[in-house]
N, C-alpha and C positions, 0 to 999 in steps of 0.2 A: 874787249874794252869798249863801254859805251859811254859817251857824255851824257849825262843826262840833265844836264843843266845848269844853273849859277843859284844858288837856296840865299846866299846876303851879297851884297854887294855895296859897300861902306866907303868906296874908295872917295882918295877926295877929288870933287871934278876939278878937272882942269882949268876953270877959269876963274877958282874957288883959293879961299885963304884955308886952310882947319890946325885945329889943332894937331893931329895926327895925320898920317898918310891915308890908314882906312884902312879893309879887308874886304877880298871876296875869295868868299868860300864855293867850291866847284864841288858838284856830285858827282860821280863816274860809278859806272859799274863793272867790276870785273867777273870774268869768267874763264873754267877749264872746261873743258867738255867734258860732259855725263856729269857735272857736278852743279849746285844751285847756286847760283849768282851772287857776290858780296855786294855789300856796297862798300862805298869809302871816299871820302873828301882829300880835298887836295885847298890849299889856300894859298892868297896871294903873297901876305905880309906875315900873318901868324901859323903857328906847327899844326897838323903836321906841312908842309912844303913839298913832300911826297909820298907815292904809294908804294909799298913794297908789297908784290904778291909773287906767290911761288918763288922763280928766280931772278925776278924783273922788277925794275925801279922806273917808275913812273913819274918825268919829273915837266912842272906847269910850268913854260919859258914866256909863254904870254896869253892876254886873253884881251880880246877887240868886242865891242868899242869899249873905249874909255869913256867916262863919265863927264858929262859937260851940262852943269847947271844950267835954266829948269830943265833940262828937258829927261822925259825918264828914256829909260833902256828896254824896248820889248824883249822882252825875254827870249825869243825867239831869233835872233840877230848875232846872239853873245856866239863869239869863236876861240875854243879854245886849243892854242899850240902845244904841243908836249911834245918832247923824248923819252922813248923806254930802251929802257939799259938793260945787259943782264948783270948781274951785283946780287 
């Protein structure tokens, strides 16, 4: 399993009114060995919420920083926490 990054990130910042909470969508890529790499998104607010691969559940419990108007997020920074189950 590799992160490979944050593709949107919508949420609303923290010091921010919105109409909605927001979304960010996370990349990951999974793999077996001897086999070609999938990819697959995982998201904060909207489905899917998790990855299911082989026998394993891949679930996003949090993701740092949070967003805090102006300032933007290097891309580079984003941390994401997860649990993988077997399910």
């Amino acid at each position: 399993l590799t992160f490979r990054g944050v593709t949107e990130d919508s949420r609303c910042p923290d010091n921010a009114r919105c109409v909605w909470a927001g979304n960010a969508e996370l990349l990951f890529e999974v793999r077996q060995p001897g086999r070609m790499p999938v990819s697959a998104t995982i998201n904060t607010y909207l489905d899917p919420k998790l990855i299911r691969f082989s026998q394993y559940q891949i679930h996003l419990l949090d993701l740092i920083p949070y967003p805090h108007a102006p300032l933007r997020i290097d891309p580079n920074s984003y941390m994401a926490t997860i649990m993988i189950s077997r399910g």
